[in-house]
C-alpha positions, -999 to 999 in steps of 0.1 A, spaced: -73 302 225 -62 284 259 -72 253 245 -47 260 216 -25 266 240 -25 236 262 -22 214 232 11 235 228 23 234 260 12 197 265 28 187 233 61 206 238 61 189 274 58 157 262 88 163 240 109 175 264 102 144 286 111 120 258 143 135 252 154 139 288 143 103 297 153 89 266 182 58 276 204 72 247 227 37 248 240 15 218 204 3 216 187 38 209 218 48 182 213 14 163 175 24 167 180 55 149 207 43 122 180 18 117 152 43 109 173 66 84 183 39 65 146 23 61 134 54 52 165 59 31 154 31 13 119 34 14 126 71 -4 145 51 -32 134 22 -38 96 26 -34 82 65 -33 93 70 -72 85 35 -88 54 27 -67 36 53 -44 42 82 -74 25 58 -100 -3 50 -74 -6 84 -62 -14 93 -104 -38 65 -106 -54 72 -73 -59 105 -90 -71 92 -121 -100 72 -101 -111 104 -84 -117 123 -115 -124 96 -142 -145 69 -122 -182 87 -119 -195 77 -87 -223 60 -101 -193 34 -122 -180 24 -90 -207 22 -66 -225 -2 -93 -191 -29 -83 -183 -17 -51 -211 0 -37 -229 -10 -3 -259 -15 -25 -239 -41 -50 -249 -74 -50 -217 -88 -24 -208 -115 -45 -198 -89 -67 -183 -59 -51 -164 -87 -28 -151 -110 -60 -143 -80 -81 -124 -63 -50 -102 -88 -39 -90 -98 -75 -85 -63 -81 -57 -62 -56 -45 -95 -65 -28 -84 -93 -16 -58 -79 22 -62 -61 26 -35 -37 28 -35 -2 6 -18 26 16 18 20 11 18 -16 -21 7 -22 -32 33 -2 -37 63 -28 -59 36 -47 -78 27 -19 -88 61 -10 -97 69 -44 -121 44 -47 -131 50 -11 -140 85 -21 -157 78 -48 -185 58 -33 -173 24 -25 -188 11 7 -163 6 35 -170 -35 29 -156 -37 -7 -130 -7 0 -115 -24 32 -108 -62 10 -94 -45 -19 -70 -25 10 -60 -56 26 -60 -78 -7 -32 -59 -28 -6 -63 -4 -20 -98 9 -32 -116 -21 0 -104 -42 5 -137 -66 40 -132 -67 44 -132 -30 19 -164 -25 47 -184 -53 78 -176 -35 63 -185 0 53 -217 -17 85 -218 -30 109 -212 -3 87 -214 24 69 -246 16 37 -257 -8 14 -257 27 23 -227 40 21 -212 5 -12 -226 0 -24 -217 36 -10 -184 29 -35 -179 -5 -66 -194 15 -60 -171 48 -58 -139 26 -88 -143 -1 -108 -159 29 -94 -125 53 -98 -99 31 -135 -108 23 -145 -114 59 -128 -84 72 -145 -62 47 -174 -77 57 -169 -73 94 -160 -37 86 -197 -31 65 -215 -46 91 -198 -24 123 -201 7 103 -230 3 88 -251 31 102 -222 54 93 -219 44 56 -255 45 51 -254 86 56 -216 88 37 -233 68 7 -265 88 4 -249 117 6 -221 112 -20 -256 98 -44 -270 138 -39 -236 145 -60 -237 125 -84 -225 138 -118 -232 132 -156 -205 109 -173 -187 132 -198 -159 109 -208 -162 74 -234 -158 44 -208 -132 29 -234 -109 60 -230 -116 57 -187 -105 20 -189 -73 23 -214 -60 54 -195 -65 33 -164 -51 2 -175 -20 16 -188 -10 38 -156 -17 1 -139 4 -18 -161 29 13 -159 29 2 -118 33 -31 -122 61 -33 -148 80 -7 -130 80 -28 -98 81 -62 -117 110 -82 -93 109 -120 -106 143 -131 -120 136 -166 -131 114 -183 -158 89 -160 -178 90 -134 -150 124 -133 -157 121 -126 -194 98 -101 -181 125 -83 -160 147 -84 -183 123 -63 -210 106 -45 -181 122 -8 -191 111 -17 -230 77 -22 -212 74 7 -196 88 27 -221 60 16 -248 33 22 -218 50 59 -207 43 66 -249 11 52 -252 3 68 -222 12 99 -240 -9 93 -273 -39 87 -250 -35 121 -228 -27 141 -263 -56 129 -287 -83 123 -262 -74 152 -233 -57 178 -254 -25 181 -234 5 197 -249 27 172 -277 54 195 -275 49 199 -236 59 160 -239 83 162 -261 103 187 -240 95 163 -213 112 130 -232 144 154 -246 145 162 -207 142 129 -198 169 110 -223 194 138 -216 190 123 -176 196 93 -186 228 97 -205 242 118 -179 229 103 -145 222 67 -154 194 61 -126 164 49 -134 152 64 -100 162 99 -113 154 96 -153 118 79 -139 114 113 -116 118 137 -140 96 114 -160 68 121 -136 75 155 -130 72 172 -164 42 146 -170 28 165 -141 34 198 -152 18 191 -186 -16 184 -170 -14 209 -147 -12 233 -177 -37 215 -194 -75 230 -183 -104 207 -176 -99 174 -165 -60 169 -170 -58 201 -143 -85 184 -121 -65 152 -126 -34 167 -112 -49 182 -85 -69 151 -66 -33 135 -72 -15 162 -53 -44 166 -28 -37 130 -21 -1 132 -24 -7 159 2 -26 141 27 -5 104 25 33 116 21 42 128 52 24 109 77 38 77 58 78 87 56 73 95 96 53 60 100 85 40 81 106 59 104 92 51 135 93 11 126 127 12 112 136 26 146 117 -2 166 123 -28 144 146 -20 121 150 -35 85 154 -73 71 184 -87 88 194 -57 105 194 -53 140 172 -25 157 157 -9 192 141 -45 201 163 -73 196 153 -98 167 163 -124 189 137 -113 215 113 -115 194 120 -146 177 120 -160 215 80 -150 214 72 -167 187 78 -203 192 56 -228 192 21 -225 190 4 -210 217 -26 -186 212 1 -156 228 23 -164 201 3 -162 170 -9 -129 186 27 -114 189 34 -124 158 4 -107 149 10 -76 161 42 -75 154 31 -80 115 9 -49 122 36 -29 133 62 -37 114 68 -23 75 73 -52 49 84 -40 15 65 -60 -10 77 -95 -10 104 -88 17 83 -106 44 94 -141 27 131 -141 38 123 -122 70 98 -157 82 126 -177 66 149 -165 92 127 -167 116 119 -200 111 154 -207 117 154 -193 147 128 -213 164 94 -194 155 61 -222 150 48 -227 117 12 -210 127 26 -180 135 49 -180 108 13 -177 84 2 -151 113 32 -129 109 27 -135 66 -13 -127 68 -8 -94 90 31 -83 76 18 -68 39 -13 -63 47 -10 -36 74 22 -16 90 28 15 115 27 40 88 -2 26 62 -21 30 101 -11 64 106 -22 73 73 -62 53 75 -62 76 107 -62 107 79 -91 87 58 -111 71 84 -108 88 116 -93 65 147 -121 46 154 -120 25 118 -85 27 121 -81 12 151 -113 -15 141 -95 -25 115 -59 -29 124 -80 -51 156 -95 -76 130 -61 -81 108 -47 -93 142 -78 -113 152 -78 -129 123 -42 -134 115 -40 -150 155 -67 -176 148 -56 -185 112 -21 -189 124 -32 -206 155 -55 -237 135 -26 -236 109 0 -247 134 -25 -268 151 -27 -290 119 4 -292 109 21 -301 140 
């Protein structure tokens, strides 16, 4: 009980002391106007067209992928040329950014990948995106595009196995005890894979940003897309799971009627998702367990990551805006090419949220301002991959000593690939 309690009074002290100390100047109001509107847009513009849809196929991994399916590719016991190869180009073509391939990685992560495989596929969709390695080639330059693609696909698979090796004792007893578990495949594997590819495809289109070219064709028929996905999507939970037609068909009538009168996609998408939900939580067997790993996980990630966006909106603030620290201040750190510089850029990467491809114009202004190419790649190989609130969330999965492990090895890594980077090219 008095422990309890000291954690209370502790806790409540160390508010208190905040507050009372806290320099409440122009700095610290920009700092906060800075964090509502980050998590402002970070509610709009990512929850309900990229974190929902991952949250569902998280979800769908949990209860469709047997344990025995995925620890056969991403197992510790997989042959590494295998788990590593088919873990990194899963998150390749996957454009999200550090907080929404979370849900996916801790499906699979629960599902008996080993830490190794788990921890390149969490650091490969947000790193390895194709779309973000073109347009750094693009605006940024073909070296530092091409630098960019080698420094991920070389860093995720050396940090996952860095990760397998440290915690290797510890996934040894996770692994054999998930294999005491293991449970009977009850569903066709063609039915496991379609469902699965079309709530990916539904993800992707949804968040599909090119404007030019054949990604621009694609933009422009994106909503067509994900229209004929949302309906096939449909067919597939109707004929193989049994949920409700008419449950859907309310849900469509519900849906067009928000269309007409609201005209956002954000809120026609919502509703979308909501009576989607409430037709498989109606639905018994695996459509209700379905729903349930996804709220569990919705749950568990949520919170902690709408705090974690506040907090670096308030330090940092968003793309071009000023925040607590100064941009100018830290563009001042990151000249050159010193070791200290490509660490700061570093951790700053680490700290700092990137919404998926945003981290492109934010080293374009930096490199106006004076920052070194090499940790220009630093800040670009630890921005997407890791943030303040994906962190705060891995704390939730893996405890803090992973956590903090791992966060460790995305700035050692990013310090020294930046560093050789800018020793080249200088």
């Amino acid at each position: 009980m008095w422990k309890k309690e000291l954690r209370f009074l502790l806790a409540a002290g160390f508010i208190f002391l905040f507050f009372y100390f806290l320099p409440f100047d122009q700095r610290v109001i920009v700092g906060l106007k800075e964090a509502v509107y980050l998590t402002h847009e970070y509610a709009r513009e990512h929850v309900i067209f990229c974190l929902l849809p991952a949250l569902f196929i998280a979800g769908a991994i949990s209860t469709f992928l047997s344990e025995a399916s995925v620890m056969k590719y991403l197992g510790a016991q997989a042959p590494k040329h295998v788990s590593y190869s088919v873990a990194s180009v899963s998150g390749a073509i996957l454009a999200v950014c550090s907080c929404t391939v979370l849900p996916i990685f801790a499906g699979i992560y629960f599902r008996g990948a080993g830490i190794g495989p788990a921890t390149t596929f969490l650091y490969s969709g947000p790193a390895i995106n194709i779309l973000a390695i073109v347009l750094t080639a693009k605006i940024l330059g073909l070296n530092i595009g091409i630098a960019r693609a080698i420094g991920a696909i070389l860093g995720s698979i050396l940090i996952g196995l860095l990760m397998a090796y440290l915690f290797r004792k510890e996934e040894k007893i996770r692994l054999g005890e998930m294999e005491l578990t293991e449970e009977p495949e009850t569903i066709p594997f063609y039915q496991r894979v379609t469902l699965l590819a079309t709530l990916v495809g539904i993800l992707i289109l949804a968040t599909w940003g090119g404007k030019t070219g054949i990604a621009g064709i694609i933009f422009s028929l994106k909503w067509y897309l994900v229209s004929f996905l949302v309906l096939l999507l449909g067919v597939e939970v109707v004929f193989w799971f049994g949920v409700s037609a008419t449950m859907l068909l309310i849900t469509a009538l519900l849906v067009g009627l928000t269309q007409v009168v609201f005209h956002e996609k954000e809120i026609t998408f919502l509703v979308g998702l909501i009576g989607f939900s409430y037709a498989l939580y109606k639905t018994k067997g695996e459509m209700e367990k379905w729903f349930q790993n996804t709220y569990l996980l919705g749950k568990q990630i949520l919170p902690l990551l709408l705090a974690g966006v506040f907090v670096a909106g308030f330090f940092l603030g968003r793309p071009g805006h000023e925040a607590f620290l100064p941009s100018s201040y830290i563009a001042s750190l990151v000249g050159g090419n010193s070791l200290w510089a490509n660490f700061f850029a570093s951790l700053v990467g680490v700290l700092m949220y990137f919404a998926t491809l945003t981290e492109v114009p934010i080293v374009q202004g930096l490199l106006g301002s004076g920052m070194g190419y090499g940790p220009a790649l630093a800040l670009l190989l630890a921005g997407p991959s890791v943030s303040l609130p994906s962190l705060l969330v891995l704390k939730s999965i893996w405890r803090v000593k992973k956590t903090l492990v791992y966060g460790g090895l995305v700035i050692v890594l990013s310090t020294i690939l930046g560093y050789i980077f800018g020793f080249i090219t200088r």
